[in-house]
N, C-alpha and C positions, 0 to 999 in steps of 0.2 A: 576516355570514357565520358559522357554527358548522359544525363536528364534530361530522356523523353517524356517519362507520363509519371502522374502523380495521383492517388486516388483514395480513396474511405472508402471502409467497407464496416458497414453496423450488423449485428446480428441481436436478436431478444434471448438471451441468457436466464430464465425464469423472472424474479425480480427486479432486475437492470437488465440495460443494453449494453453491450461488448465492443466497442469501437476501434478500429485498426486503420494505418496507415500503410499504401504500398505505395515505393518509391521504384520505379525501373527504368532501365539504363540501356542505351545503343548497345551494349557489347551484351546482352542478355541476361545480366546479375541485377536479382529483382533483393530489393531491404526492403524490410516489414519492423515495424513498430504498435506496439499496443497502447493505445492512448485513451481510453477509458475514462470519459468524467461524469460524476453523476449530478445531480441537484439541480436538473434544471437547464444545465449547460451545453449539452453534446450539440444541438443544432449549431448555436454559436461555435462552437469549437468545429467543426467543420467548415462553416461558413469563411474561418479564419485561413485554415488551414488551403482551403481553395484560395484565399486570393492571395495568402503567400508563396502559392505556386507558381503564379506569373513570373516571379522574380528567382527562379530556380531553372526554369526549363532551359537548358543549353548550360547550366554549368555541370565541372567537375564534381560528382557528389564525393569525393575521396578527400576533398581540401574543407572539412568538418570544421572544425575551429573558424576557418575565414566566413563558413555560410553561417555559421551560427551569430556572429559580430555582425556580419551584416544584416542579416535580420531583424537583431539585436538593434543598431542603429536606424533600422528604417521603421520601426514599431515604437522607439523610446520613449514617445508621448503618450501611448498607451503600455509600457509595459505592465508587466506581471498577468497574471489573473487566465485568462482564458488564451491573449497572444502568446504568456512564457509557454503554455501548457500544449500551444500548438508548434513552438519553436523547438522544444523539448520533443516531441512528436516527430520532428522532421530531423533532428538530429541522430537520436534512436534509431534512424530508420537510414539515415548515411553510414553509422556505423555499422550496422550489418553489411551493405554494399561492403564497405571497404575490409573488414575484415573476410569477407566472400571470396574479394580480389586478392586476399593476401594470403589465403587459403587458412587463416588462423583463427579461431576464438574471439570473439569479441572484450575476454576479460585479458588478450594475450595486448592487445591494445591499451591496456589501463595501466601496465606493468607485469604482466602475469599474476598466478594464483596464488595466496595463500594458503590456502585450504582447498581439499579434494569433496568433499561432503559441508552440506552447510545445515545449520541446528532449526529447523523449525518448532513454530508454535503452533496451536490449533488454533486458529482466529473464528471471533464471533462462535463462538462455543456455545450452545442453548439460545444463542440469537438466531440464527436462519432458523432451527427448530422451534422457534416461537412465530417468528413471523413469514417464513416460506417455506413450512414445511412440504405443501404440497406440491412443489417444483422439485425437491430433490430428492422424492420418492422415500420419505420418512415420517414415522409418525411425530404428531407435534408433541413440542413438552408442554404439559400442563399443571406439572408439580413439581413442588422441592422435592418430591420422592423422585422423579424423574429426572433433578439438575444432577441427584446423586448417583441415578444410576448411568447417566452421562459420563458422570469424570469417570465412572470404574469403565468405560469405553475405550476411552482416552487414553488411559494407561495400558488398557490390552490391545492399542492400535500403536505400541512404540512410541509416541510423542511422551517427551519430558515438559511440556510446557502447555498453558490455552491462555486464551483471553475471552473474555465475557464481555459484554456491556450492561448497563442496567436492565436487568429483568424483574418487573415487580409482579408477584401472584397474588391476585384480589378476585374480584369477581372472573374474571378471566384472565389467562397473562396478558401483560404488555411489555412493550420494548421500549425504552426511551433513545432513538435514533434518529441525527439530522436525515433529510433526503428520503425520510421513507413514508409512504401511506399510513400504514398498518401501524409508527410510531405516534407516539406525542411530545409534549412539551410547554412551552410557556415563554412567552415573551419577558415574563417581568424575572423569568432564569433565577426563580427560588427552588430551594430544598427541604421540603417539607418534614417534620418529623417522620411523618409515617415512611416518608422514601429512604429516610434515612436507615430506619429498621426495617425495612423490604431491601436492602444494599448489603445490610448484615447480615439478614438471614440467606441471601443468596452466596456469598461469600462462605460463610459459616460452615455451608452444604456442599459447596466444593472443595472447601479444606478439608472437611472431615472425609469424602469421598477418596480423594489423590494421597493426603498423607502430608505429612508436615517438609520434604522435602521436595515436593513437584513444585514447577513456577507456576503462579497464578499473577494475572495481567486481568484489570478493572483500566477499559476506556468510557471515562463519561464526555469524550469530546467537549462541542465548545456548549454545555448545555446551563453552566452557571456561571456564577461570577463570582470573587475571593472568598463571603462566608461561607456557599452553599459547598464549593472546591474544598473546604478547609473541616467543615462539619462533615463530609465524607473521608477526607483523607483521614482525619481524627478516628473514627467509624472505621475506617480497613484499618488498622495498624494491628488492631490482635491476630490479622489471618494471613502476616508475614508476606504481604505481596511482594512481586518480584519489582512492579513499576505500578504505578497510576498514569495514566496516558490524558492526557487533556491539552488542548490549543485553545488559550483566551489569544486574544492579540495582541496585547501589549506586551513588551519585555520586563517591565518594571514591576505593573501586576502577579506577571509570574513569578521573580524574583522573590517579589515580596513572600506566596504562597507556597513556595520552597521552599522556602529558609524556617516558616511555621511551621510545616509539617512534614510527618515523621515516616514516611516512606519516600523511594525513591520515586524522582518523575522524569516522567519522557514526554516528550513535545517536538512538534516540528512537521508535522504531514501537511500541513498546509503552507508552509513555507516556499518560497522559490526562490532559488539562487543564491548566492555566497550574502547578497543586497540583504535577503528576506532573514539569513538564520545570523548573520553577523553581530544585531544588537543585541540579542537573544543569550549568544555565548559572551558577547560582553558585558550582559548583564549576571552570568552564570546563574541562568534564569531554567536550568533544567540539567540532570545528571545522567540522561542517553536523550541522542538525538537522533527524531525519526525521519527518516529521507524517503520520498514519494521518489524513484530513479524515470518512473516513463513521464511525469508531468514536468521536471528538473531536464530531463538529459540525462545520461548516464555520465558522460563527461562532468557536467555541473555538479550530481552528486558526487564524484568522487572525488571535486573539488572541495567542497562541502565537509564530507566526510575525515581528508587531512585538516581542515581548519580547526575540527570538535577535534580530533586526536590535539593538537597543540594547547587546546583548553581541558584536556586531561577525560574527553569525556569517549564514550563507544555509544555507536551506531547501533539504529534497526529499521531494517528496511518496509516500506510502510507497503505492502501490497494486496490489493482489491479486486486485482482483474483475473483475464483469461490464464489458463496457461503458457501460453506466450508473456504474458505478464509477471509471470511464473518465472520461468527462464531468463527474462531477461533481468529480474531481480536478481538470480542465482549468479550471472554475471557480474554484475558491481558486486555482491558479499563475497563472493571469491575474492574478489582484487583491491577488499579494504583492510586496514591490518587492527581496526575497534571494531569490529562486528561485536556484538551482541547475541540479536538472534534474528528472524528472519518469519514475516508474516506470510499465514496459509491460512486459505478458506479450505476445510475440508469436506465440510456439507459442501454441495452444489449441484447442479442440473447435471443426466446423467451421462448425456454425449460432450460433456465438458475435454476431455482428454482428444476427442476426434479432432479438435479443432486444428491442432497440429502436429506435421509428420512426424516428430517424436516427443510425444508427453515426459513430463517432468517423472525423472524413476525417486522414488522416496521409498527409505529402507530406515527402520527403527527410529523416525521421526527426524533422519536426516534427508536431504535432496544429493543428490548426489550429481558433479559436478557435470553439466552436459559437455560432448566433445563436439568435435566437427567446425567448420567454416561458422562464421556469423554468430547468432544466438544458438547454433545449437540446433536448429527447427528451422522449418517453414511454417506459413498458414495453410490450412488446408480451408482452400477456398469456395470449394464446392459446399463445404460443411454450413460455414458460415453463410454463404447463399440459402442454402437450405435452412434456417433460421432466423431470415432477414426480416427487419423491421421495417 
């Protein structure tokens, strides 16, 4: 079996774009990968991914590991950042080949499943409804009376868990979010009293809504630095969150910001490779670590993912994209043995599910585990054409 052709295919998703890799093969077994990056990066990440193809076409895509290395070796003065995330992209996308070929699961590859069903969250919860409403055919939230009648949603739609990010309600709501328009923020990455009590009282409104035993998850990303990270975490500790999510970059600052404060933290979506999360857990600089699997490889996160079991900690998988993105995350949480819990955009555009031949089935806020060859799906290519950017 060889690598004929190699290709991107983008489509406009409401407030992002959708990015996918197809990989296909002389014996007709085509791998798809969903490689989705936002902030700026997608033309780069394409531009890469095309001219790592030169060096692909005519080998075995089933010898996964060796193309990964070499890649790996032929980029090393530029790794990380945009090349891991197209390296990760093309590995993604050899695994489906080979598990196609092998007529088995992509997670049967990893070691097989631990789990039949995996636990999601509601990600971005009151976030797309503040800032994209009008792409996923909902009305916007414009009140704490509305974050509350939110979580009572939440809980009649099966999910045990959400995540939020900062939503403050002033003259109008705002989202505090990297990568978006409609967001803000600040270079000089302070936290203001007043945001402080706009953090609380959103908090406050979805504890009182869910009930003192639902998971509540507060990602303020990388939007501060140790006081403003420490004046909040301080700030959530009465509304029992499950994790505080945030990426500063350094391991030591984290460490530091840990060990102060009084909820658990997760960290790790912007990380790549055993390289990127290794000083992190030796600095035991966060207590779940979050794994991006289409930016990493699925092989790499689950590389990843045994090295945090060793430092005692459980996983969660960081996911953003299509439903393809979807399933292929559903893959690595089956076949790690520290899951945690597993990220879902449930607002979204409404021909979301079209995109491939078999959508993610989710049943009382679990996924349930897909079967068949590969990831489970194909793209449906037509859809994504019909879409196109």
């Amino acid at each position: 079996m060889k690598i004929i052709d190699i290709e991107t295919l983008s489509c406009r998703a409401g407030w992002r774009d959708w990015t996918f890799l197809k990989v296909s093969t002389d014996e007709g077994i085509v791998g798809y990968s969903d490689c989705t990056d936002f902030h700026g990066s997608t033309p780069g990440l394409i531009a890469t991914i095309r001219h790592l193809s030169d060096f692909l076409i005519g080998h075995d895509p089933r010898c996964v590991e060796k193309i990964y290395w070499d890649l790996y070796r032929i980029t090393r003065q530029s790794s990380g950042g945009i090349v891991q995330k197209s390296i990760g992209a093309i590995e993604n996308a050899l695994l489906d080949i080979k598990a196609k070929a092998l007529n088995i699961p992509v997670y049967e590859l990893l070691g097989g499943p631990f789990r039949e069903e995996i636990r999601l969250y509601w990600s971005h919860c009151g976030t797309t409804r503040v800032r994209a409403h009008e792409y996923i055919n909902r009305e916007p939230v414009l009140s704490l009376d509305e974050i509350a009648a939110l979580g009572k949603e939440v809980i009649e739609s099966g999910y045990l868990g959400l995540k939020t990010n900062i939503i403050l309600f002033e003259d109008k709501p705002k989202v505090l979010m990297q990568g978006f328009k409609g967001g803000y923020g600040s270079t000089d990455r302070k936290a203001s009293k007043k945001m402080i009590r706009g953090i609380e009282q959103l908090l406050e409104t979805f504890r009182d809504s869910v009930g003192p035993d639902f998971d509540i998850i507060l990602d303020i990303n990388m939007h501060f630095r140790i006081d403003g990270n420490l004046s909040i975490a301080h700030a959530a500790q009465p509304f029992n969150l499950t994790w505080l999510e945030l990426d500063p970059e350094d391991p030591k600052s984290l460490s530091l910001f840990k060990n102060k404060a009084t909820v658990p933290i997760a960290s790790g979506e912007k990380q790549l490779t055993i390289r990127g999360y290794r000083p992190f857990f030796e600095a035991h600089a966060m207590d779940i670590a979050v794994i991006d699997v289409h930016w990493n490889g699925i092989l790499q996160s689950k590389k990843v993912a045994d090295l945090a079991e060793t430092y005692e900690m459980n996983v969660a998988c960081h996911n953003h994209g299509s439903p393809l993105a979807t399933i292929m995350s559903a893959n690595f949480c089956a076949a790690v043995s520290n899951l945690a819990m597993m990220e879902y955009d449930v607002d979204d555009v409404p021909w979301r599910d079209d995109t491939v031949s078999k959508p993610p089935v989710i049943k009382d806020g679990h996924l349930q585990l897909p079967a068949g060859p590969g990831w489970g799906t194909d793209l449906n290519e037509e859809i994504i054409k019909a879409h196109a950017t």
